[in-house]
N, C-alpha and C positions, 0 to 999 in steps of 0.2 A: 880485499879489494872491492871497491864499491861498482855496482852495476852499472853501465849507462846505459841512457835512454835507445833505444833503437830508434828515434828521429834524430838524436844527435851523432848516427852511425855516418860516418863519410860515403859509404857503400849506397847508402840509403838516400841521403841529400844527395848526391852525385846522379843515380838513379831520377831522382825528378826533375831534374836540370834535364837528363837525356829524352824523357817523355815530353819534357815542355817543348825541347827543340823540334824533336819528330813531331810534335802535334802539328807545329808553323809548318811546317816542312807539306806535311801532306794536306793544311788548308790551303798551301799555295797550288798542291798538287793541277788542279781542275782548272786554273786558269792559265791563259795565253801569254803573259808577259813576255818579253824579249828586254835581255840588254847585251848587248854588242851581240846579237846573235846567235844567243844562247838563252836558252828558256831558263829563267828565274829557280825553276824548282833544279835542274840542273847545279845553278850557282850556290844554293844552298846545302845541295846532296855534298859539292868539291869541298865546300868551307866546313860541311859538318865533319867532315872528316880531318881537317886541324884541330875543327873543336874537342873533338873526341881524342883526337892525340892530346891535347892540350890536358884534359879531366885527363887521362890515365896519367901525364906528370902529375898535375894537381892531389888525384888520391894516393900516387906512392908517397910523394913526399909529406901529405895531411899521415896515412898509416904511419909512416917510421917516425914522426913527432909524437903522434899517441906510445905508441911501442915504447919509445927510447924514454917516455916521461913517465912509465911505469916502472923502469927499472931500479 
């Protein structure tokens, strides 16, 4: 079986999608924004949280394509 790359690991790309997002997340942290009443960094902490449900579908289903195409 041939080795892959640990950049082309899903674990691994998945992982910097979640650092990218938390970067945005905590340069919005320091500022005042408001929409409907609710501070900005707020609205993105709710949505990372679908995001993040979202990537855990995203890597099981990306793992069991790899898995299932090695058999």
């Amino acid at each position: 079986m041939a080795s892959r790359s640990k950049f082309q690991d899903p674990g691994f790309i998945l992982t910097i999608i979640l650092v990218i997002y938390a970067a945005v997340v905590f340069i919005w942290w320091p500022t005042d924004i408001y929409m409907l009443g609710i501070s900005l960094v707020a609205w993105l902490m709710f949505f990372g949280l679908l995001f993040w449900f979202l990537l855990a579908i995203i890597y099981t289903v990306w793992i069991e394509r790899i898995e299932s195409s090695h058999d």
